[in-house]
VOBA-1610 file (N, C-alpha, C; in pm, whole numbers, padded with zeros to 5 digits, always signed):
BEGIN
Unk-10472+00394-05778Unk-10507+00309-05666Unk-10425+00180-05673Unk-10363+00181-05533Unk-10270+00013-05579Unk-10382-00126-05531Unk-10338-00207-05642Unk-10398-00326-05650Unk-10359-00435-05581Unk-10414-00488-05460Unk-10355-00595-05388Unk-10309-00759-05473Unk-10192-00766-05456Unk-10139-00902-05528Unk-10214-00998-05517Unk-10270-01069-05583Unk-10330-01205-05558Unk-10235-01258-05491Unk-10327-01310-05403Unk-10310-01427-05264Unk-10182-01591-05382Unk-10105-01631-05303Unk-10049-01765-05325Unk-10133-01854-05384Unk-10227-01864-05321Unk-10331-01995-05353Unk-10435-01970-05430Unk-10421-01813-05530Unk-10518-01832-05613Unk-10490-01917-05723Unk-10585-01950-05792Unk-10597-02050-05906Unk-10442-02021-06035Unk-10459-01922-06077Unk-10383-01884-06166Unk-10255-01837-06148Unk-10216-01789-06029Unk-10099-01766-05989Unk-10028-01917-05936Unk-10125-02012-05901Unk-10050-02095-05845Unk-10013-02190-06006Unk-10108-02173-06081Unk-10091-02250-06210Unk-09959-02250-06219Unk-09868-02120-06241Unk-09763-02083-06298Unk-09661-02118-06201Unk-09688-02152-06077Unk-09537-02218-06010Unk-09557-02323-05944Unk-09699-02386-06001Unk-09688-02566-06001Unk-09568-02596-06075Unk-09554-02621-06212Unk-09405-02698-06242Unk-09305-02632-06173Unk-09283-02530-06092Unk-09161-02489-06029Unk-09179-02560-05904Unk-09296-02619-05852Unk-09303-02732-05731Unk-09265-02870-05761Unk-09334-02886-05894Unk-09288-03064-05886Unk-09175-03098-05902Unk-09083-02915-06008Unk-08953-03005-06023Unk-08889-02999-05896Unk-08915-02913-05791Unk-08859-02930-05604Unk-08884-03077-05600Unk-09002-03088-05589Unk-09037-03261-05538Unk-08946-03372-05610Unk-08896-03335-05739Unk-08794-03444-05785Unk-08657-03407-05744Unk-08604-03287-05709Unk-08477-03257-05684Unk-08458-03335-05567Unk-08603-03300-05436Unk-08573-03351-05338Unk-08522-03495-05304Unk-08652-03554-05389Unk-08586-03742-05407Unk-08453-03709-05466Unk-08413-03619-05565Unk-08268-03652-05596Unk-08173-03628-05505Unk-08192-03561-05389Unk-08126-03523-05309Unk-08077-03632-05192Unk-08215-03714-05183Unk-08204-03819-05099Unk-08141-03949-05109Unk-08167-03967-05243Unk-08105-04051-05308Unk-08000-04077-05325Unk-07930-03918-05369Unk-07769-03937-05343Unk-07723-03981-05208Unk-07786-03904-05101Unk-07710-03928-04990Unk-07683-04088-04907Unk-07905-04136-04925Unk-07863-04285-04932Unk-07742-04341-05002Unk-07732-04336-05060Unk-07658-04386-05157Unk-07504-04392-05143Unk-07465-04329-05060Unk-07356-04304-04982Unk-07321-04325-04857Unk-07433-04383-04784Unk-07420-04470-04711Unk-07483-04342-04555Unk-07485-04242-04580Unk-07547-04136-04498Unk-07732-04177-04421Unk-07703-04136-04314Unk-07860-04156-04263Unk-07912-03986-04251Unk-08116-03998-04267Unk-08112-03894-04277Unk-08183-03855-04139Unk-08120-03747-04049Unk-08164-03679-03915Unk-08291-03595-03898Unk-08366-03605-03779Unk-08431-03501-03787Unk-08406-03448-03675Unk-08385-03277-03707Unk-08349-03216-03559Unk-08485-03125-03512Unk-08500-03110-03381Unk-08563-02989-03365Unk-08556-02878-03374Unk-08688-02816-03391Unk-08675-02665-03424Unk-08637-02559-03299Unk-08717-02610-03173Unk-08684-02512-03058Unk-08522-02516-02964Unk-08498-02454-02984Unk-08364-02440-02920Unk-08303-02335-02810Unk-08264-02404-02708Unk-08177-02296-02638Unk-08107-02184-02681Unk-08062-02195-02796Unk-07963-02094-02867Unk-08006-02134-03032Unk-08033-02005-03084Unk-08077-02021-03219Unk-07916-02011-03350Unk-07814-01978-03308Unk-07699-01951-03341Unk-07625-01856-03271Unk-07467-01841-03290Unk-07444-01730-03209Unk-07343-01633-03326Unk-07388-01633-03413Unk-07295-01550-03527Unk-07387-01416-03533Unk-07305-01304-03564Unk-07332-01140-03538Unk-07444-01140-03597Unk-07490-01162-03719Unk-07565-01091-03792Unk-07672-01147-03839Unk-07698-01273-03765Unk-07808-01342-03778Unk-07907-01320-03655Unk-08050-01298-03725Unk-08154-01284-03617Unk-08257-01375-03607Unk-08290-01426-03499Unk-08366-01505-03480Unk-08534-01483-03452Unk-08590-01601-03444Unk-08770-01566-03393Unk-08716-01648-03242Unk-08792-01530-03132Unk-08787-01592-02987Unk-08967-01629-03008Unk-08947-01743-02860Unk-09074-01782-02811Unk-09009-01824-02676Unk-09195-01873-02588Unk-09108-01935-02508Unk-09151-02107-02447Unk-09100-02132-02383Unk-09105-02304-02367Unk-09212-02315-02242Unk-09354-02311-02224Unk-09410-02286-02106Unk-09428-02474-02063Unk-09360-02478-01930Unk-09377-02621-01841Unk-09517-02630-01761Unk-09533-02773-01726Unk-09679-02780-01648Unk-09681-02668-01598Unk-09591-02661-01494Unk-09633-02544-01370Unk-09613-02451-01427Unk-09629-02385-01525Unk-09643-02244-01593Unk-09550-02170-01605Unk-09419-02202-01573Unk-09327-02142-01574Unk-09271-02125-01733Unk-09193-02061-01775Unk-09183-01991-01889Unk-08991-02009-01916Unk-08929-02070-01993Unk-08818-02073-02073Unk-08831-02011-02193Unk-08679-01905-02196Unk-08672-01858-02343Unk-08651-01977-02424Unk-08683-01962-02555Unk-08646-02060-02629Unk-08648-02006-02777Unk-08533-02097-02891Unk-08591-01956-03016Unk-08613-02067-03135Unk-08678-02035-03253Unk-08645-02137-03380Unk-08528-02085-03402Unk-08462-02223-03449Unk-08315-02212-03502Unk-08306-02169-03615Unk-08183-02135-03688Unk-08171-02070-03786Unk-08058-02145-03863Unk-08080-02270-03786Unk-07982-02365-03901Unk-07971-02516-03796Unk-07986-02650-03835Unk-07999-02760-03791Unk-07821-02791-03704Unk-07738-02725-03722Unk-07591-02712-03739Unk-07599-02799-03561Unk-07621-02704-03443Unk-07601-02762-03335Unk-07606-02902-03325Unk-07735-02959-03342Unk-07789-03087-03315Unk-07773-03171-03387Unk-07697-03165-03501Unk-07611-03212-03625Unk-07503-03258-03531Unk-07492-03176-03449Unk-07294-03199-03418Unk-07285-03288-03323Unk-07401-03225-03223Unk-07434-03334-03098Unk-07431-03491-03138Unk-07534-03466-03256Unk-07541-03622-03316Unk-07406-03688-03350Unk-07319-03596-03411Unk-07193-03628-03421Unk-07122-03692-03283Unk-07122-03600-03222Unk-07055-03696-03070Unk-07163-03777-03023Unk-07272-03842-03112Unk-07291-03969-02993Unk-07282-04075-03083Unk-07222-04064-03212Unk-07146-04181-03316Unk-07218-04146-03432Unk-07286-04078-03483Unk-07285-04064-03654Unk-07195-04033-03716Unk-07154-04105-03810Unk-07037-04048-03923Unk-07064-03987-04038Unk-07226-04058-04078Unk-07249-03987-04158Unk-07375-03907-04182Unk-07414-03786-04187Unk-07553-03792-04132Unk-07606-03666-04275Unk-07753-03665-04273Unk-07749-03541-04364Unk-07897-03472-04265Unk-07947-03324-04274Unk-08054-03295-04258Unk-08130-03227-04367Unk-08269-03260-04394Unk-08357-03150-04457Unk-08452-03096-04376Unk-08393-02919-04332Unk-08456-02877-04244Unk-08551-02753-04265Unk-08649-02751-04180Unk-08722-02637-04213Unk-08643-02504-04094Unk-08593-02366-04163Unk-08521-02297-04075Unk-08586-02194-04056Unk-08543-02053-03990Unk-08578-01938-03923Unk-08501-01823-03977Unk-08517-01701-04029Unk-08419-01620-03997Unk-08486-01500-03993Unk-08504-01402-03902Unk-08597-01313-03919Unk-08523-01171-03985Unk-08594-01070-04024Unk-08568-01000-04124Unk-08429-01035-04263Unk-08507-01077-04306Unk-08428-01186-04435Unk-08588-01136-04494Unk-08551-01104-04606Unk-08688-01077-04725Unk-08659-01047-04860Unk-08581-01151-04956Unk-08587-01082-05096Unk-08578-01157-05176Unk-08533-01137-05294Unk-08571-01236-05382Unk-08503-01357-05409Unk-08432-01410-05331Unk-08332-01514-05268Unk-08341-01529-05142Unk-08394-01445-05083Unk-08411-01500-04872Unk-08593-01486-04845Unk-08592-01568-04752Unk-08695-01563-04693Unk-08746-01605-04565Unk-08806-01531-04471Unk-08809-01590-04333Unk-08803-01720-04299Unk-08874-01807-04354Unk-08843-01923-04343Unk-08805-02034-04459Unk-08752-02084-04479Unk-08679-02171-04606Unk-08613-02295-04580Unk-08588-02418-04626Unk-08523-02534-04618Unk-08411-02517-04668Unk-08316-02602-04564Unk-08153-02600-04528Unk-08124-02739-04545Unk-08060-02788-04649Unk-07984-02881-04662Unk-07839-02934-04597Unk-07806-02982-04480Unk-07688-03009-04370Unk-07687-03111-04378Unk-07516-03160-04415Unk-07482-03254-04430Unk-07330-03300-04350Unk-07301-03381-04306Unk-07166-03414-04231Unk-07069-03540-04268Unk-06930-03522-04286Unk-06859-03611-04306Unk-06786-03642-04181Unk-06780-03736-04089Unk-06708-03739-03969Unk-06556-03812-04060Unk-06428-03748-03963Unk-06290-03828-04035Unk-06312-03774-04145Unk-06370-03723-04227Unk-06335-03685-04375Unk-06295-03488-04372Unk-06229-03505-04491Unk-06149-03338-04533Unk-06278-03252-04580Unk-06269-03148-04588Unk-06388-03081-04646Unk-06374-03082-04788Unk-06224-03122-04852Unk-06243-03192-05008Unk-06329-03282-05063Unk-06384-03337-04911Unk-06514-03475-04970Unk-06655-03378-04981Unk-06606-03236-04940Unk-06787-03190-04984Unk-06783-03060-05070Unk-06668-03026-05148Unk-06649-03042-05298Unk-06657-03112-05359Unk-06670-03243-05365Unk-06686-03363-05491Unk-06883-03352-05465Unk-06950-03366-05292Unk-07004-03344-05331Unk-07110-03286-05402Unk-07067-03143-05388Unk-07156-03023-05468Unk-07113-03052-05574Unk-07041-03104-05620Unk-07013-03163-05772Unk-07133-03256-05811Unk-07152-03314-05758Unk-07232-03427-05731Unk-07414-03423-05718Unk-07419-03314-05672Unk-07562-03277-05630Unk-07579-03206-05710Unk-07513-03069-05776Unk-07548-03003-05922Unk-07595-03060-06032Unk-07526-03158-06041Unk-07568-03257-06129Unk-07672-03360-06109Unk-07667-03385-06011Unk-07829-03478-06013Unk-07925-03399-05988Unk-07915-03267-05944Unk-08045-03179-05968Unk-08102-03140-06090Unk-07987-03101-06200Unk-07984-03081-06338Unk-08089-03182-06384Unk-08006-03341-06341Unk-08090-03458-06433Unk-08207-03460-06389Unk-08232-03445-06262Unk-08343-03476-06239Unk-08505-03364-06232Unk-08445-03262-06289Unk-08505-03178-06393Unk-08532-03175-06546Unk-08399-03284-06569Unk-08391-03213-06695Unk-08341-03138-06811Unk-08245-03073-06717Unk-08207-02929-06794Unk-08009-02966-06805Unk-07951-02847-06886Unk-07889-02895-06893Unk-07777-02737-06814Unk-07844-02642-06810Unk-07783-02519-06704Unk-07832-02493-06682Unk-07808-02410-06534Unk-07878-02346-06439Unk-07864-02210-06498Unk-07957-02157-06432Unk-08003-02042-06475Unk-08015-01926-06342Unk-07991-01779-06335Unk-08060-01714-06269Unk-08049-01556-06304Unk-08164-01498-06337Unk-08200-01424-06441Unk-08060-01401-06556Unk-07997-01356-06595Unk-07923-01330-06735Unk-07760-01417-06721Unk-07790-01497-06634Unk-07674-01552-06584Unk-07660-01675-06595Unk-07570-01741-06640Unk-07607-01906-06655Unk-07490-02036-06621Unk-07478-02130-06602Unk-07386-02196-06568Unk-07418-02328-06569Unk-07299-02401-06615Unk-07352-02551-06668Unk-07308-02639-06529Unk-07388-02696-06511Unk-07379-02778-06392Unk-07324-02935-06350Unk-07272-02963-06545Unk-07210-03120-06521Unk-07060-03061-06565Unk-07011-02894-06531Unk-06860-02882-06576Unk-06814-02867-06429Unk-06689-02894-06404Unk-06578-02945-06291Unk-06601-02754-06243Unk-06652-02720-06125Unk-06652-02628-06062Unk-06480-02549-06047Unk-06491-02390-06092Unk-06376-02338-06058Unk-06304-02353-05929Unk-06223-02341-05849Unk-06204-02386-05758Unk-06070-02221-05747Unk-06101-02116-05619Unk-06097-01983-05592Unk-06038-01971-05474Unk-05891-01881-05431Unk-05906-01890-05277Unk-05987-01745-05280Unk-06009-01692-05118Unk-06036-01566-05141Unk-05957-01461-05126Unk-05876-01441-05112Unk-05729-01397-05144Unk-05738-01334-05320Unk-05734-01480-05388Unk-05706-01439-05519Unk-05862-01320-05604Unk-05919-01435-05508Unk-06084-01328-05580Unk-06099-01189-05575Unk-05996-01133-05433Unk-05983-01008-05381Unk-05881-00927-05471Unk-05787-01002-05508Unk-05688-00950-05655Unk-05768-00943-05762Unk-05813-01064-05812Unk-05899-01021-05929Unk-05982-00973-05969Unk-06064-00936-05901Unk-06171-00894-05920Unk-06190-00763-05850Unk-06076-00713-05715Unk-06108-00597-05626Unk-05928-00491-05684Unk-05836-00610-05723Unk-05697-00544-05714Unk-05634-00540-05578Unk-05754-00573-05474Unk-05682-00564-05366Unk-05590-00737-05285Unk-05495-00652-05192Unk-05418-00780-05152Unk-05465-00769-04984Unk-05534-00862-04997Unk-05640-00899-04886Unk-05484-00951-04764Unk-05435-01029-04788Unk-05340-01100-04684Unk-05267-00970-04638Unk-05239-00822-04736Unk-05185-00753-04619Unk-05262-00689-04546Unk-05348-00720-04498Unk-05443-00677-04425Unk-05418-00791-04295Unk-05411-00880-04299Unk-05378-00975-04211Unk-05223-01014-04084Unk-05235-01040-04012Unk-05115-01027-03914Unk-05081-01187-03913Unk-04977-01254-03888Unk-04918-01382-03902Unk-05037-01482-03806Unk-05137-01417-03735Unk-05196-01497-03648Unk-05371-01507-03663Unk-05403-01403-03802Unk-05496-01409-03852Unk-05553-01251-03809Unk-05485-01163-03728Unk-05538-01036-03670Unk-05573-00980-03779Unk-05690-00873-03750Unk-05710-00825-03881Unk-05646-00674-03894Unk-05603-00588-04005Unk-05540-00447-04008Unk-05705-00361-04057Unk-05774-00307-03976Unk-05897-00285-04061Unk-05851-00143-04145Unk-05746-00049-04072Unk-05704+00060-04188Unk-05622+00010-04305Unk-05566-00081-04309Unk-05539-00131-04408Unk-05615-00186-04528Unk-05716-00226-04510Unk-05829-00287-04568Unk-05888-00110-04595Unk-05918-00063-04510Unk-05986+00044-04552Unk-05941+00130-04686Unk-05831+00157-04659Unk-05755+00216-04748Unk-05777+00180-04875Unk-05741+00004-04888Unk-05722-00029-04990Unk-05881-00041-05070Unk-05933-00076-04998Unk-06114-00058-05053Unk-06138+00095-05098Unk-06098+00206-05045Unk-06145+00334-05063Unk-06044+00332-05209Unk-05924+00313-05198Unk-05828+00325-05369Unk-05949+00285-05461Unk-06017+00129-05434Unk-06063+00060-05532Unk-06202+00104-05557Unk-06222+00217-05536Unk-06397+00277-05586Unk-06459+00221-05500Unk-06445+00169-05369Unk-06565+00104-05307Unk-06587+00198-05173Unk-06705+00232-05175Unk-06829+00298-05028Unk-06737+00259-04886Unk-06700+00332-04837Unk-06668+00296-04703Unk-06671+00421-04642Unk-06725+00383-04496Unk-06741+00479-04390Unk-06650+00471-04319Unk-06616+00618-04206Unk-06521+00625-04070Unk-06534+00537-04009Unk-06616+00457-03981Unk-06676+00422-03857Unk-06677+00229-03892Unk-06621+00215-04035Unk-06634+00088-04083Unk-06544-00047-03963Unk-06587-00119-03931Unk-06441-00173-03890Unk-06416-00291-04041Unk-06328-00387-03981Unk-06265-00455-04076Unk-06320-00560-04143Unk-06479-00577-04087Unk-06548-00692-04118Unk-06669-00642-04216Unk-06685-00516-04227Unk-06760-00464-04267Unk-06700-00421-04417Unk-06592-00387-04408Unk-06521-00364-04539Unk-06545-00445-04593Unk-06492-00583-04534Unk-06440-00728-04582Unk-06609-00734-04669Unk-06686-00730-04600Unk-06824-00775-04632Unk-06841-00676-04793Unk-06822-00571-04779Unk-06872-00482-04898Unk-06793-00516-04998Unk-06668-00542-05010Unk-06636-00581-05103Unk-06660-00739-05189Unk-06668-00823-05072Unk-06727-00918-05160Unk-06879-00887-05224Unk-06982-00848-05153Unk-07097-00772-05248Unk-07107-00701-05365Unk-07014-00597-05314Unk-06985-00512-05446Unk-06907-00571-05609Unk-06815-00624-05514Unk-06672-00666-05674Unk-06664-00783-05663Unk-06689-00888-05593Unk-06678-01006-05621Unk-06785-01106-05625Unk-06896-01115-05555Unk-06969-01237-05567Unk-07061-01238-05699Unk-07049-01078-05724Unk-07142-01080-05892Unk-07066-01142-06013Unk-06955-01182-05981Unk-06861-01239-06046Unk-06835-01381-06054Unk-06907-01475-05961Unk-06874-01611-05916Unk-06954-01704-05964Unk-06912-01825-06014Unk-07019-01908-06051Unk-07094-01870-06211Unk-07024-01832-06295Unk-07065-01797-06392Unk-06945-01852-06518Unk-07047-01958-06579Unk-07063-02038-06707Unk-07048-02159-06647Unk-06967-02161-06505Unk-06994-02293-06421Unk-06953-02255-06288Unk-06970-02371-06212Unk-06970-02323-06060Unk-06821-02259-05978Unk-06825-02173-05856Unk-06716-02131-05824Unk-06711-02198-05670Unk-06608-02251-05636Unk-06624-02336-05513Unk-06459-02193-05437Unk-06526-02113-05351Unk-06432-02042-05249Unk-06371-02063-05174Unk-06275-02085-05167Unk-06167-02101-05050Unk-06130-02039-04969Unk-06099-02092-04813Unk-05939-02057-04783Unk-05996-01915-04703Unk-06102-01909-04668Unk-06170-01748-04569Unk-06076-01711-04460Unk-06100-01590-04458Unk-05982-01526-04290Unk-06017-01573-04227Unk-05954-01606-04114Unk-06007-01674-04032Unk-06090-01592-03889Unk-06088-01496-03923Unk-06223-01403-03875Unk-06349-01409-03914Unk-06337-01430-04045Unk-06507-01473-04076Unk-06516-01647-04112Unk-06423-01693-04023Unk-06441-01888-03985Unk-06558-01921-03952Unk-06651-01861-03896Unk-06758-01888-03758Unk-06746-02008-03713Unk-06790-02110-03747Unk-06694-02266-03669Unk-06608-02338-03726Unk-06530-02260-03815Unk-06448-02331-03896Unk-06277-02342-03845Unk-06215-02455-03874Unk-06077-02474-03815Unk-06008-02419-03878Unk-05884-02380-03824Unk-05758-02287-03913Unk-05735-02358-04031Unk-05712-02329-04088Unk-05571-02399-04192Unk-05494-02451-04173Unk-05458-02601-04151Unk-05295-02626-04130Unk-05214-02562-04195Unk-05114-02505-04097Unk-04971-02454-04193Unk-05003-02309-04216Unk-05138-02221-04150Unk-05162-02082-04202Unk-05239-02041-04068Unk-05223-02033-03992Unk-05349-01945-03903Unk-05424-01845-03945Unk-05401-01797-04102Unk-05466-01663-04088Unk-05624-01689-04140Unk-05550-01780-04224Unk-05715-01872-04291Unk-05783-02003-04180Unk-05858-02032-04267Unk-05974-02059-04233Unk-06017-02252-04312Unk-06037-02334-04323Unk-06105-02428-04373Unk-06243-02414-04391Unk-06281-02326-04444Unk-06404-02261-04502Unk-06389-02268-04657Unk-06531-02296-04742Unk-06552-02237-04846Unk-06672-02188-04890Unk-06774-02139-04956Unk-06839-02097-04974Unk-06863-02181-05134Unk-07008-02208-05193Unk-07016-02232-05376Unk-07118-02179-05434Unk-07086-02071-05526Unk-07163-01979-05598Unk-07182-02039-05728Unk-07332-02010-05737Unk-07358-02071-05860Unk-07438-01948-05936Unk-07357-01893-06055Unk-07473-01739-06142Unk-07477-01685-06068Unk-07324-01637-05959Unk-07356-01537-05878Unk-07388-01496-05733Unk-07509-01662-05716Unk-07570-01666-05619Unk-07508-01759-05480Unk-07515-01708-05377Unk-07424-01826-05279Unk-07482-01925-05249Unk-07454-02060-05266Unk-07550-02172-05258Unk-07512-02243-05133Unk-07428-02261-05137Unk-07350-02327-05002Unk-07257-02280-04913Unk-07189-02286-04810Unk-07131-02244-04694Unk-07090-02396-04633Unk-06943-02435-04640Unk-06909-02567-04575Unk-06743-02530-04487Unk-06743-02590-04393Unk-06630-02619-04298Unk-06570-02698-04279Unk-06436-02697-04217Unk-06346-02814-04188Unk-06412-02775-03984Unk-06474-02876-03958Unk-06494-02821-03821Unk-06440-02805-03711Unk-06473-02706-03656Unk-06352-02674-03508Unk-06426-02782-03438Unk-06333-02795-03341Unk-06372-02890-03214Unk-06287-02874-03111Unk-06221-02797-03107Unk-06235-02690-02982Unk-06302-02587-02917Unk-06324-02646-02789Unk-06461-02643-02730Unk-06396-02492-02697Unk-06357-02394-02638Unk-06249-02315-02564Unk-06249-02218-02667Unk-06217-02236-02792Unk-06157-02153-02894Unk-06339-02098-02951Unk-06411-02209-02892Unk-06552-02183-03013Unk-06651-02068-02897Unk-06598-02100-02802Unk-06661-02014-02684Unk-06619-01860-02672Unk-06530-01891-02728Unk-06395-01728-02707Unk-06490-01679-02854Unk-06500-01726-02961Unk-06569-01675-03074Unk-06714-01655-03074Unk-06795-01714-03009Unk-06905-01712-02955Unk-06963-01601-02912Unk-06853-01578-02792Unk-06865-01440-02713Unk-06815-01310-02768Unk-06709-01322-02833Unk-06667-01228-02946Unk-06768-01147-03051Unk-06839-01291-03085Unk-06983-01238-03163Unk-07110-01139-03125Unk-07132-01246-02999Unk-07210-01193-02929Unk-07214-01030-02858Unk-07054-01019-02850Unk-07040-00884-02801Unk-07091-00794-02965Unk-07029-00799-03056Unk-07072-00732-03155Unk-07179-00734-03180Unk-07263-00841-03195Unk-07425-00809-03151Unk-07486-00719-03097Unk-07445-00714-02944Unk-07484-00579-02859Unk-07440-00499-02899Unk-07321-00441-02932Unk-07310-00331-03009Unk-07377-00261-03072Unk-07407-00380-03211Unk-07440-00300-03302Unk-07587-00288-03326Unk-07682-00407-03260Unk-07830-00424-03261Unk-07900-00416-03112Unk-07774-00392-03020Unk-07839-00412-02879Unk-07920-00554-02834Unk-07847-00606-02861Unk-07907-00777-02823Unk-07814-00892-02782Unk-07855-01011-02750Unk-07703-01132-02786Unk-07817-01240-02759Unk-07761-01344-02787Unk-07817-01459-02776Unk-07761-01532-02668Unk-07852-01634-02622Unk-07775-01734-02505Unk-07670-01842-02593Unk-07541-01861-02508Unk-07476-01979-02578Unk-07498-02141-02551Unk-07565-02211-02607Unk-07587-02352-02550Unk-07444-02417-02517Unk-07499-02454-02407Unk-07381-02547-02340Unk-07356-02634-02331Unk-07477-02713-02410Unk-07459-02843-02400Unk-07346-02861-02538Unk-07397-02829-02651Unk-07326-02784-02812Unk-07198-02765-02749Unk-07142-02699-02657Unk-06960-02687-02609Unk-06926-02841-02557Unk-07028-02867-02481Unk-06988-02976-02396Unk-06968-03096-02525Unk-07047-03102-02619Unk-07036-03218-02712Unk-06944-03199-02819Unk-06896-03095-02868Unk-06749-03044-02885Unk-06675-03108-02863Unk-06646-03090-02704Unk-06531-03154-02650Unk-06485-03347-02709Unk-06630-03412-02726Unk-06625-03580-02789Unk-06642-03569-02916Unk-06657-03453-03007Unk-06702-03531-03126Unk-06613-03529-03229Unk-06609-03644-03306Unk-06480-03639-03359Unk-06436-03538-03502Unk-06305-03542-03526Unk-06271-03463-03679Unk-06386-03461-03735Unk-06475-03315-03851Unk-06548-03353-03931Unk-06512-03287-04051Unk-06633-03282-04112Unk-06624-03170-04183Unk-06759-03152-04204Unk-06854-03020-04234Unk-07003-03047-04231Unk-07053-02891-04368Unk-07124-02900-04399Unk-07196-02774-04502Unk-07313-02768-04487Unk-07383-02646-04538Unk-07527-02603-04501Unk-07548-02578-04679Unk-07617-02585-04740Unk-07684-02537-04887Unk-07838-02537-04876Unk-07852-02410-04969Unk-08020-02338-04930Unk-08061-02419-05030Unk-08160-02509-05012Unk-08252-02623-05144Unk-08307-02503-05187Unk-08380-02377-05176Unk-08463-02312-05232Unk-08382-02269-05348Unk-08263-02246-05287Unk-08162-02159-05382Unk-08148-02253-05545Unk-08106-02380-05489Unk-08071-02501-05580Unk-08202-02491-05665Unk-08349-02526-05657Unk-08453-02532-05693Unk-08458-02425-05814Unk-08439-02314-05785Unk-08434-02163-05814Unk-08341-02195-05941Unk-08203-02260-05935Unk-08098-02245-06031Unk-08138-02316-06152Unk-08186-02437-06092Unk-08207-02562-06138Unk-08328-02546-06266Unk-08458-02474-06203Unk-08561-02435-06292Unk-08548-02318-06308Unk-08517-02219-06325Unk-08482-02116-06407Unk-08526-01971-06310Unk-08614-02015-06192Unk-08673-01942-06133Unk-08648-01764-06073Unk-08678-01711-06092Unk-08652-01553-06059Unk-08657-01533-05960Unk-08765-01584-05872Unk-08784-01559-05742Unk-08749-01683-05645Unk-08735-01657-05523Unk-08728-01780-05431Unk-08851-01816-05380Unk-09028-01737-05414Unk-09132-01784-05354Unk-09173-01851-05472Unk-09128-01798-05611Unk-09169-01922-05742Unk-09179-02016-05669Unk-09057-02079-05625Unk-09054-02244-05547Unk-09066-02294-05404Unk-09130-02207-05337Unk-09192-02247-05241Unk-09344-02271-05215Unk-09401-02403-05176Unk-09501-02492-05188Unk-09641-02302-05128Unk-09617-02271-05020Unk-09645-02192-04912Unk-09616-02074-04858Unk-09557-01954-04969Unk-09496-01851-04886Unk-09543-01847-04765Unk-09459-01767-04672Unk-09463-01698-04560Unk-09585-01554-04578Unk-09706-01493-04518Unk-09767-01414-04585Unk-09651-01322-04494Unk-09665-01168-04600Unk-09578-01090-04574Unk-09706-00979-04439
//
């Protein structure tokens, strides 16, 4: 006979991931602290939105917006503070950070969860080299302000006051796959998906007829590379195709890449940061690009906010990153699970 899990809030279960709460509650002041401290203000955005994101493979929770007269607007929780971050950007923040509560529906494991806090932060005029120094920066005051002296996540470990590896993904795809990812690529960033295929099927990796080129791309970092990243200290990724950019600006001097990086810590992906597009035109053409693959492949799309294009068009150079606090929390105290450190699961 199976035995129903004790509830979150029983006595004894919660015993055991109280200290995995308080040390959240100190990371968080450490979190804030840094950013004061840098001269950053901190935003609060809303949750209901016209458009919850418009990237393929993210799903959202719909509701709807009912007005006096009863009339009814779609509306969805967002699945990342990113829009209204930017907006804020075009009406003069330079420097801004959010701690947000987010959305993502079917997300469930032992690192995701329907709902979870998103750490977004923005440098206006600055390179996305200023948000490598600071995940340098925040590893380490999470550490202190725990305590500890590596992060941890189950058999995996990594010290968090050593100078992060620094990876394009190019090379990660040699080392770790053998494969040469750039010939897969056309001078303008096009992608060759039989080329990729090929070379994934040489290298022992699962691929179907029916794969296209993003899907490869995807399995192989799962398979041969991200179990590889961020281990004995952090791995800061570079330099993405510029197919999987989602709002990220080319590369000067490369169209094929991307001003994207990604920072894995034991493995785990902690962050996702951009050099940001701000072309309004180019982000719409990708938008819809997405969106078509959406329908495709889940029969759905999302609406594109228009206002988010329109504020595009004013807001100036940035650079901006998203990092999961649950994730950080998780590294930081040693935690196995991602509901260890949440105050409240979600009931399943």
């Amino acid at each position: 006979m199976n035995v129903p899990a004790s509830p979150w809030w029983d006595p004894g279960q919660y015993a055991d991931r109280r200290p995995f709460l308080l040390a959240r509650g100190r990371i968080t002041a450490a979190v804030r602290d840094f950013f004061t401290g840098q001269g950053f203000v901190e935003a609060e955005t809303p949750i209901l939105q016209v458009s919850p994101g418009n990237e393929t493979h993210l799903h959202a929770f719909a509701t709807s917006l009912i007005a006096p007269d009863g009339t009814a607007q779609p509306r969805y929780l967002h699945t990342s503070p990113e829009f209204t971050a930017k907006k804020l950007l075009a009406a003069g923040e330079e420097r801004l950070f959010v701690l947000a509560r987010v959305f993502r529906n079917g997300e469930r494991t032992g690192l995701h969860h329907p709902e979870f806090t998103m750490l977004e932060w923005y440098r206006a005029s600055e390179t996305y080299d200023a948000l490598m120094a600071d995940c340098s920066a925040l590893l380490r005051a999470a550490a202190e302000a725990v305590g500890t002296r590596m992060f941890r996540f189950r058999d995996l470990a990594a010290d968090p006051f050593a100078e992060p590896e620094r990876l394009t993904v190019t090379q990660a795809f040699e080392r770790y796959a053998s494969i040469d990812l750039a010939a897969s690529l056309g001078p303008d960033g096009r992608t060759d998906r039989d080329v990729l295929w090929r070379a994934a099927s040489a290298a022992g990796i699962r691929v179907a007829p029916d794969d296209v080129w993003a899907d490869v791309f995807t399995r192989v970092m799962v398979e041969k590379i991200e179990p590889f990243l961020g281990i004995g200290r952090a791995t800061i990724l570079t330099e993405y195709p510029i197919s999987e950019a989602a709002l990220a600006r080319p590369k000067p001097g490369d169209p094929r890449f991307a001003e994207r990086f990604e920072l894995y810590v034991c493995g785990v992906e902690l962050a996702n940061a951009f050099g940001e597009l701000t072309d309004a035109a180019e982000q719409r053409r990708r938008f819809l690009a997405w969106m078509g693959e959406k329908q495709r492949i889940y029969g759905e799309r999302y609406p594109i906010d228009e206002e988010f294009l329109t504020a595009l068009e004013s807001m100036p150079e940035a650079s901006g990153i998203a990092l999961g606090l649950d994730r950080l929390v998780m590294l930081a105290t040693g935690a196995s699970r991602i509901e260890q450190v949440l105050w409240a699961p979600v009931a399943p």
